[in-house]
N, C-alpha and C positions, 0 to 999 in steps of 0.2 A: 504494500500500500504506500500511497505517495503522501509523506507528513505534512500540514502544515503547521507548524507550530510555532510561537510567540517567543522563543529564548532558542535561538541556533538556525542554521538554514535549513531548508527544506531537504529532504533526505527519501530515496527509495530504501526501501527495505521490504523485503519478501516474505512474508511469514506465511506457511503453509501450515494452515490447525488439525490436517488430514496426513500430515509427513508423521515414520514413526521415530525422526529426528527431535529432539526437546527445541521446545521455543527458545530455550536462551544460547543454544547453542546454535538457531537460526540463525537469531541475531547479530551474536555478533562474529559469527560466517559472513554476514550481509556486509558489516562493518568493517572487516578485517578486507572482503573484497574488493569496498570502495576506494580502501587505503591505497593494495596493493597497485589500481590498475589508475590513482590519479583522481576519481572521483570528488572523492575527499581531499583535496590539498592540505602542506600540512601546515599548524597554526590554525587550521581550522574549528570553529567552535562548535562542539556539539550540543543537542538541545539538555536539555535538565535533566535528569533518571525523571523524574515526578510527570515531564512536561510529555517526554517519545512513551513512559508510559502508560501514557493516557491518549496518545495519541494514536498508538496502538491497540490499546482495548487488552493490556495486560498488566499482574502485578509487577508496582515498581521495585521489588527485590527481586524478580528475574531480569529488569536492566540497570541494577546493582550491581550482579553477578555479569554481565555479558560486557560490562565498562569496567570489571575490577580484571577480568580475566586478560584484556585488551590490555589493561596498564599493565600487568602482570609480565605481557610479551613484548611490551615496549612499543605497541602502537598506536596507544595513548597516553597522554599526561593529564592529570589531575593535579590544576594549582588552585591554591585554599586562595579562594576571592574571585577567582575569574573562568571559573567551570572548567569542564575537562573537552582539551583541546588536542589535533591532531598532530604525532607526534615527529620528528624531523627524521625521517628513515628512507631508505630506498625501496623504491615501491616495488621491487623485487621480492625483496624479504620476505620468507619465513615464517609461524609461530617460533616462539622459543623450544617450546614443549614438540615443535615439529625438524629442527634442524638437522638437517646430514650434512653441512658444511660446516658447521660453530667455529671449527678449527681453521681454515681456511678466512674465517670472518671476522673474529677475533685473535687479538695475541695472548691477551688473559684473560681466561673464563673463570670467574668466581662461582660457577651453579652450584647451589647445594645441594647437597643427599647425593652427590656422582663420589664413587668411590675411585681408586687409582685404576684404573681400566687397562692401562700397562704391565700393574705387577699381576692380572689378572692370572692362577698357575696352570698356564696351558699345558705343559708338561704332564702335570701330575695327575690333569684332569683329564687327560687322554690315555692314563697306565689306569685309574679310575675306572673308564670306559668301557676300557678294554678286556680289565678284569671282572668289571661288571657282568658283562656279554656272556664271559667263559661260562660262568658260575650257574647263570639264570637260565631255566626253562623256556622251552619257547612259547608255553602256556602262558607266562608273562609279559609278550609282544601284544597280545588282542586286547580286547576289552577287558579293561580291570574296576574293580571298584570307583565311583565317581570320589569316594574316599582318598583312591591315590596305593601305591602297588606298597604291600604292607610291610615288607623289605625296606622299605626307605622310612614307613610310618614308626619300625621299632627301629632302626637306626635315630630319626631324627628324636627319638621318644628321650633314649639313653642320652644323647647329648644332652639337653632339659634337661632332665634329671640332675646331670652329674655340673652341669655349670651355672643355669639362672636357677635351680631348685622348684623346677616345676616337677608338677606330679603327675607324670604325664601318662597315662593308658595308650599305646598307639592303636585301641580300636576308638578313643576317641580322639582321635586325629584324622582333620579335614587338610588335603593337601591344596592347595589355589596355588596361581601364576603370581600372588603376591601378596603383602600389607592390601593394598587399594582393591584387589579383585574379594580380599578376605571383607571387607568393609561391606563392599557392596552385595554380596552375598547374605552375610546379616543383617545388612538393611530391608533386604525382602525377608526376612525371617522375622525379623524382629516389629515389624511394619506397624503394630499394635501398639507397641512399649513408646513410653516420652522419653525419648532419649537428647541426650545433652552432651556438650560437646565444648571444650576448651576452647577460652577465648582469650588467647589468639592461640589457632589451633593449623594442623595443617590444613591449606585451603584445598588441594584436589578434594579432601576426603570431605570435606564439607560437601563440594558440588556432586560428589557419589551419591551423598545420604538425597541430596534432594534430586539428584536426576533419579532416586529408585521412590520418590513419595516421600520420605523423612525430611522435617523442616528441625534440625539439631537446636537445642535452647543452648545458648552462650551461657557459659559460665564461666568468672574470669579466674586469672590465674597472677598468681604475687611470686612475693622473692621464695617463698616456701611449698609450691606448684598448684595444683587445683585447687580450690573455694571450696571445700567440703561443705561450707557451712549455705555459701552462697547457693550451692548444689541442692542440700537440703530444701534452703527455700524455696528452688525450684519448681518443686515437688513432679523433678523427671523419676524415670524407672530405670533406668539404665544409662550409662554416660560411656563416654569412649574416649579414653586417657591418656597419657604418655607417660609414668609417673617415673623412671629410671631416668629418663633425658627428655624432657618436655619440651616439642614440636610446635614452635621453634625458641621460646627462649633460651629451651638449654638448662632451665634449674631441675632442681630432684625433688621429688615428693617428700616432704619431712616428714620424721618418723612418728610425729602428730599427726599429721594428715595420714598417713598411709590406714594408721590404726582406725583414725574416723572415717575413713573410707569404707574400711571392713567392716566396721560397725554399722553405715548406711546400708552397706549389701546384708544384712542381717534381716532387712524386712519386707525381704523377696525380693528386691532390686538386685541387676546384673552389669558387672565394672564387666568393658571392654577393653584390655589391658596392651596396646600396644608398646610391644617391648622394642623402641625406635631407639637406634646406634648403643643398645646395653653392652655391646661386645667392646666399647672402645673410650676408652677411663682411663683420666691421666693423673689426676691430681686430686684422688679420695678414693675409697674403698669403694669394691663392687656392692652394688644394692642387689638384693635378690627380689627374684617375679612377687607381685602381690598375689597371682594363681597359686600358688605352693602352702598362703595360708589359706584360702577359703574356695577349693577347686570345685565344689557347687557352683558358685556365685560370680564366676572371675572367667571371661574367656580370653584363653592367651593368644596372642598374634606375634606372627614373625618370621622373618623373609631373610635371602642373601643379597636380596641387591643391595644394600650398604657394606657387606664381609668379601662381596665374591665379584659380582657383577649385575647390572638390572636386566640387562639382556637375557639372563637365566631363565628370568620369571617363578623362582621356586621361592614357595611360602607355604606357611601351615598357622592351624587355627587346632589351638587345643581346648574342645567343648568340655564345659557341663551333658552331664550322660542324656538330660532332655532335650538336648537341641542337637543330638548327633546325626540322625536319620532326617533331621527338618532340613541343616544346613546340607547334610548329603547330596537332598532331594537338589536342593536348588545349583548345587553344585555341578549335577549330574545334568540338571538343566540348561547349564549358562553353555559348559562345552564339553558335557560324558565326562572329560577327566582331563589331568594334566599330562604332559611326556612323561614318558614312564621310561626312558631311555635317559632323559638327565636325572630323576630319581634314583635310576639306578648308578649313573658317576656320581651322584651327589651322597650315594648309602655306603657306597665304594669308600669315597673321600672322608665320610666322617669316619670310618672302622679303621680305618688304615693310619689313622690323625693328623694326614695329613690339611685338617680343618685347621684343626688346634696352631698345629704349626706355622700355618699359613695367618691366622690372626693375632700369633705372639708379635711375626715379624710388621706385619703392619700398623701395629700399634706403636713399636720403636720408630717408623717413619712418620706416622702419622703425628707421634710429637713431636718429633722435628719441627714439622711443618707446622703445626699448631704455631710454636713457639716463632717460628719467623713471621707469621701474623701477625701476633700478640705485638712482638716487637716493634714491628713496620708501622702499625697503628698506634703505639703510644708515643712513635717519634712524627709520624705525619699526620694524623688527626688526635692530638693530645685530649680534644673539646667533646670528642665522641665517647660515651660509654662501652664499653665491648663487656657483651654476655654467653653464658654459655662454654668456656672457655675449657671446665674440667673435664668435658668427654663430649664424643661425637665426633664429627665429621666437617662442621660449621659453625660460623660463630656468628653470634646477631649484634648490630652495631649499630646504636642508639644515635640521632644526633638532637640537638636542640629545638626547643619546640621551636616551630614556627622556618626550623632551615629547609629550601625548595628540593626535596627530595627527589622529585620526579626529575627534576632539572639535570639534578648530578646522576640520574639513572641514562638520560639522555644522551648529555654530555660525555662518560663512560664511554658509551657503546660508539658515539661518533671517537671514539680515541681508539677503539677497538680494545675495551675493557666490558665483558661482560660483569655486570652485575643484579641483585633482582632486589624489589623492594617488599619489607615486613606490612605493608597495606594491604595485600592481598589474605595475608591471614588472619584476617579481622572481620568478626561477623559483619562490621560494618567499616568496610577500608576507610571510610573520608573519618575516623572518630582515629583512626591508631597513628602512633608517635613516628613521627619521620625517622625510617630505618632500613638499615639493610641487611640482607643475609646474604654471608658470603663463606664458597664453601673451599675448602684448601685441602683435600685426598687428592683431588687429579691435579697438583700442579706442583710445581718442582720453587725450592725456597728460590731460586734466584727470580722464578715466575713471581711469586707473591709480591716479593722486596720490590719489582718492577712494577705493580700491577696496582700497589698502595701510592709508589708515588706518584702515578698517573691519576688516580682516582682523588686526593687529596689536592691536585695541582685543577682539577676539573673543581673541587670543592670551595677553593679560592676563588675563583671565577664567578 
């Protein structure tokens, strides 16, 4: 339909309410294509979220979501005072989330959650394979349980077990393509429950709950990690957490909150326990799974793409025994089942230790690199905060209220420094603190020490 509306120009936009595409991902498809091809020039003003939609005849938190996702990618800017305006890129370009050049386009990429994809152990992971292959029946090439081939279910069971202290049954283990396919699976499961969701929390996983039905209730999160109490007030039924390394500031659930947490799941409510970057702690003791104390109440999540690689796509969901055959179902629904061929190098990998071995060593590098961050950032933006610093993978870097964030997100990228901004993880991006998240596994310290003076020398500007 062709807009006319009163704050921004007139704009085509296609919304098809018969496509079985989601409306906000119409959107800003629609948007994303005006960009690419010139339509939309950039410094261009878009209309208001409240003014396109109404002008559309839809709610305005699905063009919330289609303007936060666009800032997200870099193809638009949101300045506090002057609405969200078309962003200065080559109309070539890309999603972020869609790139097979990055490397090519940039010289430092800060993305976070990208593990070292170099030290990826090809080697081992092909003697893995290999010996996988020998071993296994050829009964276990067909169709296997939508569960996931049980060979890998009691391998990956003993790891849990024996390192975050889950309690894990491998017949209640559901194997998915990952954390995000684990989400959206429970989200058709769970479709009944009020569930709640950290605020500021990961954003895909927010646009999961609601492209499956689920509108997640914000609850925020302080220096000491979830609102248990704010949770409470809530009065959700289930919440979805990060509580070892909260996604994305980076703090740890304190052992107050952990306890009142446990004591909310006491009154039939169910913690969603994504155990995001646990494997990778620099500077305090491992916290073990909140599932290990209350494995009714608690379901566990957890993937390799932060340990191994995202290209994998292996992850596991360790259920409460009533929701084993529900998530099954739906599992069995989304795609029959995972590769049962990486299952098997991955059952391989963990018997053999060569797991174990392969995350000692990158945790040695990965402090490195921490630390030449930490560094680079306390000599070229002294004024920024930096969070998150004891474990993970990335670190969130606060600046002062009221500094143009978009601008230096901008600026960046026209220097060929990728970076991405903390707005997007906020139930509501235009209310969260000018920030950014930048991730440092995939980049070598002389990359970082380069990559902050660029972005600092942009911040001056």
């Amino acid at each position: 339909m062709k807009l006319a509306t009163t704050s921004g120009p007139e704009l085509l936009v296609e919304l098809d309410r018969s496509a079985p595409v989601p409306l906000h991902r119409q959107l800003a498809d629609g948007l994303r294509d005006a960009i690419r091809s010139g339509r939309l020039a950039p410094h261009t003003r878009l209309p208001s979220t409240r003014v396109l939609a109404a002008d559309l005849g839809v709610s305005r938190r699905l063009v919330v979501d289609a303007y936060g996702q666009l800032v997200a990618e870099g193809f638009l800017v949101g300045r506090h005072g002057s609405g969200t305006r078309v962003a200065l890129i080559d109309a070539a370009r890309t999603p972020a989330r869609e790139d097979t050049d990055a490397a090519s386009r940039y010289d430092v990429d800060f993305q976070p959650g990208a593990p070292d994809l170099g030290s990826f152990p090809r080697q081992a992971w092909l003697r893995a394979m290999r010996q996988g292959l020998s071993e296994i029946g050829s009964e276990a090439l067909g169709y296997v349980s939508p569960k996931g081939w049980i060979g890998a279910r009691a391998a990956i069971a003993d790891y849990l077990r024996r390192v975050r202290g889950v309690l894990a049954d491998p017949h209640q283990i559901v194997l998915c393509t990952g954390a995000t396919q684990a989400v959206a699976l429970l989200a058709r499961v769970l479709r009944d429950e009020r569930l709640a969701m950290e605020d500021p929390g990961f954003w895909l996983h927010r646009m999961v709950l609601r492209h499956n039905g689920v509108e997640p209730i914000p609850v925020r999160v302080d220096d000491d990690g979830l609102d248990v109490a704010a949770l409470r007030a809530s009065e959700a039924t289930a919440v979805l957490t990060t509580p070892a390394h909260q996604s994305p500031t980076g703090v740890v659930l304190s052992a107050e909150r952990r306890t009142a947490l446990l004591e909310w799941s006491r009154a039939g409510h169910l913690v969603l326990e994504d155990d995001y970057d646990a494997e990778y702690r620099y500077d305090r003791a491992p916290v073990g799974a909140l599932q290990g104390m209350a494995p009714d109440r608690v379901v566990y999540l957890g993937s390799t793409s932060k340990t191994l690689a995202p290209g994998l796509r292996i992850g596991w969901m360790v259920l409460p025994a009533h929701l084993v055959e529900p998530v099954a179902l739906a599992k069995g629904l989304a795609d029959t089942a995972s590769s049962v061929l990486d299952q098997l190098a991955f059952a391989q990998f963990l018997a053999s230790g060569g797991y174990d071995r392969h995350l000692r060593g990158m945790r040695r590098r990965y402090l490195a690199r921490r630390n030449a961050l930490r560094r680079a950032l306390a000599e070229q933006l002294p004024d920024a905060a930096v969070l998150g610093t004891s474990a993970g993978v990335h670190l969130t870097v606060r600046f002062p209220d009221g500094f143009p964030i978009d601008d230096l997100v901008a600026r960046a990228a026209e220097a060929r420094v990728r970076v991405e901004p903390l707005a997007p993880c906020y139930a509501e991006p235009a209310s969260a603190p000018p920030g950014l998240l930048l991730g440092y596994a995939n980049l070598t310290e002389s990359q970082i020490e380069r990559g902050v003076r660029i972005l600092a020398r942009c911040a001056r500007t």
